[in-house]
C-alpha positions, 0 to 999 in steps of 0.5 A, a space after each residue: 550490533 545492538 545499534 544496528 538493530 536498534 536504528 532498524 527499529 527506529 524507522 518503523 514508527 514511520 510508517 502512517 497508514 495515509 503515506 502507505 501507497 500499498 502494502 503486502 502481508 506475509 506469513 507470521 504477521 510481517 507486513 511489508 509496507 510501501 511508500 514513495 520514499 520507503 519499503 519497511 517490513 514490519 511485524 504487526 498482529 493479527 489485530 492491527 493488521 485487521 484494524 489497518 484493513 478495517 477502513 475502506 482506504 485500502 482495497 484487496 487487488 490480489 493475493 496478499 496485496 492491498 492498495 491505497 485508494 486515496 493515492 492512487 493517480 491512475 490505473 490502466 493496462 493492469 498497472 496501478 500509478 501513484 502520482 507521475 507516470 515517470 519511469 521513477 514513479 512507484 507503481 504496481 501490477 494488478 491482475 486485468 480483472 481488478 483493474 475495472 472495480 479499481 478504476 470505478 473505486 478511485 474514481 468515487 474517491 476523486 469526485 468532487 463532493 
């Protein structure tokens, strides 16, 4: 049993805050982690986690919910892309009233410089 939970822990190290697309917070510090290829729950402190959020790459969208900007490709009708609007696509649904201040936040971070 101990290889089970041992290959489990393994994937964990994975998880590099610029692949995260977004990520959900839960009780007692489990923080559920999504990427293109990936969903990793792991638990982190109240330090790390307020660390991760310190950034201005994730922004808050509802409850305990939080997205990354720099991934985003495109938000409408409530649902947030990251990359192809492919039915394979990951993608997430927002309340309608962050839609806007998302849609005005991704588009400063695509501005060309």
């Amino acid at each position: 049993m101990k290889h089970v939970s041992e290959s489990r822990n393994m994937y964990e190290d994975f998880v590099v805050e610029t692949d995260i697309l977004f990520f959900k917070t839960g009780s007692h510090g489990l923080v559920s982690f999504h990427g293109r290829n990936y969903n990793i729950k792991k638990r982190m402190t109240a330090e790390k986690i307020a660390s991760l959020l310190s950034g201005k790459q994730f922004y808050h969208v509802g409850g305990n919910c939080y997205v990354n900007v720099d991934k985003i490709t495109t938000v409408e009708q409530g649902i947030v892309y990251f990359g192809e609007k492919a039915p394979s696509a990951k993608h997430l649904r927002i309340p309608r009233w962050k839609q806007e201040s998302l849609k005005r936040l991704v588009a400063e971070v695509k501005q060309p410089v």
